[in-house]
SERO-4910 file (N, C-alpha, C, O; in steps of 0.05 Angstrom, whole numbers):
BEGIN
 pado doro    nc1    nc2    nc3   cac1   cac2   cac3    cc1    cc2    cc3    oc1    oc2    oc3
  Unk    A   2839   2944    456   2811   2939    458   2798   2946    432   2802   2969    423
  Unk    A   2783   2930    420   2759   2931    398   2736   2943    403   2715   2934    413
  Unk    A   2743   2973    390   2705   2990    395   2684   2977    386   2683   2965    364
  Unk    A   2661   2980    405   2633   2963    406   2623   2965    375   2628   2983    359
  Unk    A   2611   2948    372   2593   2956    357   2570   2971    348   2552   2957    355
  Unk    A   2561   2991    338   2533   3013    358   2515   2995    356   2511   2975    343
  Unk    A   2499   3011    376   2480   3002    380   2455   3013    389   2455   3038    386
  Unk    A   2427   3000    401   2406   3019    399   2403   3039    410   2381   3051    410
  Unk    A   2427   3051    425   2425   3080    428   2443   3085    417   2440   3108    426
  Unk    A   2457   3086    408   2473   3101    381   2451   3103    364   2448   3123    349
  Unk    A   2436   3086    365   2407   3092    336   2396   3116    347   2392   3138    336
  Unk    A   2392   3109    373   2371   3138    382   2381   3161    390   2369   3182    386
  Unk    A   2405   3159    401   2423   3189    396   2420   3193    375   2405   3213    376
  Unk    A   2422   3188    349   2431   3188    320   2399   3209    314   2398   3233    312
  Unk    A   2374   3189    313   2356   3199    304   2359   3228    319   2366   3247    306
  Unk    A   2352   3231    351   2360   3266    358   2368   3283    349   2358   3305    346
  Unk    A   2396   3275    342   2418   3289    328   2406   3298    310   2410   3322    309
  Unk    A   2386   3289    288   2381   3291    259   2356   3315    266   2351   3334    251
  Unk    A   2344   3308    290   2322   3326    281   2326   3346    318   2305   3356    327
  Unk    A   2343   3347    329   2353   3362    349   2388   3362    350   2403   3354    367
  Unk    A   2394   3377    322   2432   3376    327   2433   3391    347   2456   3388    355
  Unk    A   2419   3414    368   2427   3427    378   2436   3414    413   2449   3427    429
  Unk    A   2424   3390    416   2421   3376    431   2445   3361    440   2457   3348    423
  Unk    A   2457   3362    470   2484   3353    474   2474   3313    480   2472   3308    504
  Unk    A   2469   3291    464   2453   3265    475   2478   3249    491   2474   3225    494
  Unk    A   2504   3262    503   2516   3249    510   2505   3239    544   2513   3219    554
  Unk    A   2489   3254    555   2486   3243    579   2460   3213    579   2457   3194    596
  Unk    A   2447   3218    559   2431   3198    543   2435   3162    529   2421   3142    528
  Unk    A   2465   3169    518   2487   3152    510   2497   3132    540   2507   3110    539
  Unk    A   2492   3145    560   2509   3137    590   2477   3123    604   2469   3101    609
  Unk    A   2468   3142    605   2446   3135    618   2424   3120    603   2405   3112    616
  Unk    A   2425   3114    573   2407   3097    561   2418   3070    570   2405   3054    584
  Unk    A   2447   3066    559   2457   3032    567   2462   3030    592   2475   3010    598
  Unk    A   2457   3046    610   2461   3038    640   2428   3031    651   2423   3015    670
  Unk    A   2414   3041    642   2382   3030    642   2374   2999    631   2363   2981    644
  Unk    A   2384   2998    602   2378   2977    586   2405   2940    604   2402   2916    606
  Unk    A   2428   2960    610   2445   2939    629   2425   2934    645   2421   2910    648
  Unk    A   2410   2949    658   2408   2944    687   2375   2917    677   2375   2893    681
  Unk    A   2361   2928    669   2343   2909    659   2353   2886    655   2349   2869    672
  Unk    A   2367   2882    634   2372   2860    627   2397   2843    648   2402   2820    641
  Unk    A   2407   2850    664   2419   2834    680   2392   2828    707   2390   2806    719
  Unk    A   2372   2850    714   2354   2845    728   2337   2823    727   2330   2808    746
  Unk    A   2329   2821    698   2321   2802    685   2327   2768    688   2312   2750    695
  Unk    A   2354   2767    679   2367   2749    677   2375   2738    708   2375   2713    712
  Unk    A   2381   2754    726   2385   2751    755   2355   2736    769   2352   2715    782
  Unk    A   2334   2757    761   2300   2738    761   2302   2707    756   2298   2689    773
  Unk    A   2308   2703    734   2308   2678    721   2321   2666    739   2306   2655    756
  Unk    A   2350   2663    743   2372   2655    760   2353   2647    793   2353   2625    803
  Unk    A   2342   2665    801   2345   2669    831   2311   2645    825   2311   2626    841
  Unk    A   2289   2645    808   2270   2640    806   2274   2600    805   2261   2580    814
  Unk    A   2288   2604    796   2309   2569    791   2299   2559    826   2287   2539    832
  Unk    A   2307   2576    842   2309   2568    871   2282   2571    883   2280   2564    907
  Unk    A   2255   2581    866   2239   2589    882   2227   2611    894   2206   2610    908
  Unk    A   2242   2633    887   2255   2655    897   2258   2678    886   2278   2678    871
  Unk    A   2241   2710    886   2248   2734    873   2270   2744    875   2284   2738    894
  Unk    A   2275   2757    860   2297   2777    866   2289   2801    896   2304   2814    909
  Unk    A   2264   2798    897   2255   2816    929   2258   2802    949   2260   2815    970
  Unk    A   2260   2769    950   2258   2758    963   2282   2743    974   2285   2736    998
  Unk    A   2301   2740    950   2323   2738    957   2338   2768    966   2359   2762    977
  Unk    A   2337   2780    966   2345   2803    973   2335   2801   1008   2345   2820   1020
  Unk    A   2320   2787   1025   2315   2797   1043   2324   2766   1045   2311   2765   1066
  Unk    A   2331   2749   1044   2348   2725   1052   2377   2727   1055   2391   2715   1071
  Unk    A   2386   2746   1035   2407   2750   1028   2422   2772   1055   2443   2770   1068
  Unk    A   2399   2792   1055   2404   2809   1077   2412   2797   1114   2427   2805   1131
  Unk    A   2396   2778   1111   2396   2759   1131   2428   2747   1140   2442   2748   1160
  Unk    A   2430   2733   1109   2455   2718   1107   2483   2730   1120   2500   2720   1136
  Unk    A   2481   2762   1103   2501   2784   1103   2507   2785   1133   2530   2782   1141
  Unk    A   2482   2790   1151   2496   2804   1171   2505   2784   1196   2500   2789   1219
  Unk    A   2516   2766   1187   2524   2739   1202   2510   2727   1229   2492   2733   1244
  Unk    A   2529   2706   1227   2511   2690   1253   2496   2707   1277   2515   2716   1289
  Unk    A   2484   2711   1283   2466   2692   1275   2442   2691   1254   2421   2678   1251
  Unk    A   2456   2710   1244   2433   2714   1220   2407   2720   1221   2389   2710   1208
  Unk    A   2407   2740   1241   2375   2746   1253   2377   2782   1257   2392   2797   1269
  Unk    A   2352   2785   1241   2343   2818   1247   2320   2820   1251   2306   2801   1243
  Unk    A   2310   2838   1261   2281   2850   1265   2273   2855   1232   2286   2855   1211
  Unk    A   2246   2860   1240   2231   2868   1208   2234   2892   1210   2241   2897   1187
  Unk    A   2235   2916   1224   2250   2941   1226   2280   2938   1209   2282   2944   1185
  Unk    A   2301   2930   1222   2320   2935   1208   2314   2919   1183   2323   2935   1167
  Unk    A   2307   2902   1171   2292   2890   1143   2287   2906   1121   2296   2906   1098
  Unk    A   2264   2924   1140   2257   2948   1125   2270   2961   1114   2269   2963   1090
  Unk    A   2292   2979   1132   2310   2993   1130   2327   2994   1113   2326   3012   1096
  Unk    A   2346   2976   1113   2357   2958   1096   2351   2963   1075   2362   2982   1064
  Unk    A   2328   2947   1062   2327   2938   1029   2299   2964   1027   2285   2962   1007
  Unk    A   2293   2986   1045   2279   3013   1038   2248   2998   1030   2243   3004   1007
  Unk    A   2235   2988   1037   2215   2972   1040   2198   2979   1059   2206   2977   1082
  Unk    A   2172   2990   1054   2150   2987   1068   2143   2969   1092   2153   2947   1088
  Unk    A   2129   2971   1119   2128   2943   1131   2105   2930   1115   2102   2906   1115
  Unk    A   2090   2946   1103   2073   2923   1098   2088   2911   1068   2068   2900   1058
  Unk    A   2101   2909   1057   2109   2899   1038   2133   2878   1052   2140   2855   1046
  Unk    A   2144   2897   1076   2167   2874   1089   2149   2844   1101   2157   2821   1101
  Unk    A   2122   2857   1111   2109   2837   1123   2101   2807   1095   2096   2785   1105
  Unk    A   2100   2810   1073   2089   2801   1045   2104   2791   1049   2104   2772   1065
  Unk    A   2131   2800   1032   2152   2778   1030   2161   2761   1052   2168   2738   1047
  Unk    A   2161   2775   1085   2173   2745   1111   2141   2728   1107   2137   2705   1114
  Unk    A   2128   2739   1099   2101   2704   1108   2111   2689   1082   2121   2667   1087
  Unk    A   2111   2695   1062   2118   2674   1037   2143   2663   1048   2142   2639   1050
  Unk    A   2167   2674   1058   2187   2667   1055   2184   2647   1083   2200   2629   1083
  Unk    A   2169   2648   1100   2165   2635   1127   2150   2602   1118   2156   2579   1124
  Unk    A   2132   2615   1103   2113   2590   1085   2134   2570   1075   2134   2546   1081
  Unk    A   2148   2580   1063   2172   2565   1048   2191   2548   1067   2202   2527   1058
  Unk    A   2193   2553   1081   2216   2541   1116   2241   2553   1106   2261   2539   1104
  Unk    A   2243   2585   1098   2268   2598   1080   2284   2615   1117   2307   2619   1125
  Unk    A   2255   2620   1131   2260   2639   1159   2244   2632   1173   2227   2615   1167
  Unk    A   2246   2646   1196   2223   2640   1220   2219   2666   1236   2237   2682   1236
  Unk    A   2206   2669   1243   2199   2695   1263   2193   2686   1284   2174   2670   1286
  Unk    A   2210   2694   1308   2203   2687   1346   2206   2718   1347   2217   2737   1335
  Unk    A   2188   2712   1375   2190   2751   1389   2224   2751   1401   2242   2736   1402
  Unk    A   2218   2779   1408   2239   2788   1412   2246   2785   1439   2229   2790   1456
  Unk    A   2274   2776   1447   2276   2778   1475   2279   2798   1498   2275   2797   1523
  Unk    A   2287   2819   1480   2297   2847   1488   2274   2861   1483   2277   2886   1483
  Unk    A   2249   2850   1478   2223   2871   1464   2203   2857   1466   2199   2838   1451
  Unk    A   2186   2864   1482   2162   2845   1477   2152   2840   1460   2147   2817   1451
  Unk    A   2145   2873   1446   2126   2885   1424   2145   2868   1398   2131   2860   1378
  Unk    A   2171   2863   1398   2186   2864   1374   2191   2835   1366   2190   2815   1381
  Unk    A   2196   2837   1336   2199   2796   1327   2233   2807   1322   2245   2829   1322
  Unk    A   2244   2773   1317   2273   2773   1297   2263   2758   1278   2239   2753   1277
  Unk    A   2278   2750   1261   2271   2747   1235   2302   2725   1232   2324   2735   1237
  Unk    A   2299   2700   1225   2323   2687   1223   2326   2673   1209   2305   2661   1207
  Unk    A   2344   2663   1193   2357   2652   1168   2337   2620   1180   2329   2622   1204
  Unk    A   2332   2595   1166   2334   2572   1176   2355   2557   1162   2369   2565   1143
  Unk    A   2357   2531   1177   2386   2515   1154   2375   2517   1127   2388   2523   1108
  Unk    A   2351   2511   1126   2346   2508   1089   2352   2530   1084   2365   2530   1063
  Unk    A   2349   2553   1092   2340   2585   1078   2375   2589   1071   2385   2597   1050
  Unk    A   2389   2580   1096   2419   2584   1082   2431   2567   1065   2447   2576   1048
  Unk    A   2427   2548   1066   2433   2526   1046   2426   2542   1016   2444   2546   1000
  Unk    A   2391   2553   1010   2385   2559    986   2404   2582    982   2421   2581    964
  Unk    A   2400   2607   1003   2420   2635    994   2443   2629    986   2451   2640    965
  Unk    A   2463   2606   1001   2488   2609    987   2482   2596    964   2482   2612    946
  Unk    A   2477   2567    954   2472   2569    916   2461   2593    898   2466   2594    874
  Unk    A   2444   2612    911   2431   2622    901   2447   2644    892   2447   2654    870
  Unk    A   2462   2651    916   2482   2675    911   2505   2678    893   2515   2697    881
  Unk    A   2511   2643    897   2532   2630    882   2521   2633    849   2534   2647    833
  Unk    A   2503   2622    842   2485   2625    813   2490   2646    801   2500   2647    778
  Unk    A   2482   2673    822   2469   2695    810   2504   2711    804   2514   2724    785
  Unk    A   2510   2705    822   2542   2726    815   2551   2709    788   2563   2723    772
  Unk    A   2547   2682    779   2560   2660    754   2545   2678    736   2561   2687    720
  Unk    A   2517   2688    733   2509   2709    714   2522   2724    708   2534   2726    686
  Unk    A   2525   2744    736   2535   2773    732   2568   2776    715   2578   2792    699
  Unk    A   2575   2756    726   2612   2744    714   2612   2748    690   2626   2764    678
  Unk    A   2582   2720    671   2592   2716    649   2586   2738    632   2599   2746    612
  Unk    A   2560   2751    645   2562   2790    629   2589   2800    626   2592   2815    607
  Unk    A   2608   2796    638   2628   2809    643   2656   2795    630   2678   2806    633
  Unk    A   2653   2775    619   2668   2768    596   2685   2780    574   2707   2774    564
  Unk    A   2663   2802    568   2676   2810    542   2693   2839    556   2697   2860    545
  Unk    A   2699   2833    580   2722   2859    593   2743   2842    601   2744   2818    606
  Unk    A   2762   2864    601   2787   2858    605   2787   2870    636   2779   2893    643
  Unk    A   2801   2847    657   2803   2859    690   2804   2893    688   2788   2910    696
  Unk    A   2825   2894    678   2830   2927    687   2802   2942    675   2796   2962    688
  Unk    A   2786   2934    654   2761   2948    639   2743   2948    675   2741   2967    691
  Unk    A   2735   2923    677   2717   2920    702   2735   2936    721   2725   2958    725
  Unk    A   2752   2935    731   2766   2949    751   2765   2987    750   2758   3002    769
  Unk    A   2777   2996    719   2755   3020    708   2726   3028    710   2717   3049    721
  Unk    A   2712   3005    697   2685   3014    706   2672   3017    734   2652   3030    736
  Unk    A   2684   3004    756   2669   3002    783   2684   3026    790   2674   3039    809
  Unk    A   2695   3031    786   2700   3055    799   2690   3082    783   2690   3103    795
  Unk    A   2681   3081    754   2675   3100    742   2651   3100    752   2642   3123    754
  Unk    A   2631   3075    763   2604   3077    759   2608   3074    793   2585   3067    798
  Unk    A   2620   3074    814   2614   3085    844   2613   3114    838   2592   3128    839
  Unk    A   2638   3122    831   2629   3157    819   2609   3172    807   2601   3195    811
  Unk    A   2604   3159    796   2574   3166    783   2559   3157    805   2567   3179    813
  Unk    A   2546   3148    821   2531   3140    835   2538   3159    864   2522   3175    875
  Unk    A   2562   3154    872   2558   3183    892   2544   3213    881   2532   3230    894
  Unk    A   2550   3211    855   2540   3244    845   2514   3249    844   2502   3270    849
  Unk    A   2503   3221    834   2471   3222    839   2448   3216    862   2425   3224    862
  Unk    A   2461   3202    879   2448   3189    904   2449   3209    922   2440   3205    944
***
C-alpha cells in the first residue's frame, strides 16, 4: 500500500503542533477525516438520491419502509423511532412523500387512533434505483482500497462507534 498524501488535516495538526507541541492532535487526525468523509459522501449521496426527487431524509424513510419487508408498512410511531425523528418532522416528510404517490397512509386496523404508512409500487420502484445509485457512490469512494483495507476499516470504524454511541 502507497501512504496518502497529507492532507488538510495534516495541515491543521501541523499548525497545533507548532504553536501547541504539548498537545496529543492524534484523536483530531481520526476524527477530522471522519467528519470531512462523512460530509462529503453526505453530500454526494444528496445529489445522488436528489436525481430521484428525493432527500436524503426522505429517502431514509422510504428506504425504512422498503427494509422491513412486505408488506412494507409501519406506523409513523415506529417511523419515528427508527430514523429518531420528531412526529412532527415524521409528519413533514410522509405528506411530501404522500404528495409524491412515494406512500400512502390508511388507519390502522388494529387501532383506531393509529395510521400505517406503506411503500406504493412507484415508491418501490424509485427506492430500489435509488438505493441502487446511492451504494454505486459509496463503492466508487471506495476504489482506492484494497478488499481487505475496506474489510479493516468496517470493522475498525464499528469499534469505534460502539465506544462512542
Amino acid at each position: 500500500m502507497t501512504e496518502a498524501k497529507k492532507d488538510a488535516v495534516d495541515a491543521i495538526a501541523a499548525q497545533w503542533y507548532a504553536v501547541r507541541p504539548d498537545l496529543d492532535t492524534a484523536p483530531m487526525a481520526v476524527f477530522g477525516r471522519i467528519y470531512r468523509i462523512a460530509r462529503a459522501m453526505g453530500d454526494a449521496t444528496e445529489r445522488t438520491y436528489n436525481r430521484y426527487g428525493i432527500s436524503r431524509g426522505e429517502f431514509d424513510v422510504v428506504a425504512t419502509l422498503r427494509r422491513s419487508g412486505s408488506p412494507y408498512t409501519l406506523s409513523p410511531r415506529q417511523l419515528s423511532a427508527t430514523l429518531m425523528l420528531t412526529t412532527g418532522g415524521m409528519t413533514g416528510r410522509l405528506d411530501k412523500l404522500e404528495k409524491a404517490g412515494l406512500l400512502c397512509r390508511t388507519p390502522d386496523p388494529h387501532d383506531r387512533r393509529g395510521l400505517q404508512v406503506t411503500i406504493t409500487d412507484r415508491g418501490l420502484a424509485l427506492i430500489d434505483e435509488a438505493v441502487s445509485a446511492g451504494l454505486e457512490v459509496q463503492a466508487a469512494a471506495l476504489t482506492g482500497l484494497e478488499p481487505e483495507e475496506v474489510e479493516l476499516l468496517t470493522g475498525l470504524l464499528r469499534k469505534l462507534l460502539a465506544g462512542v454511541a
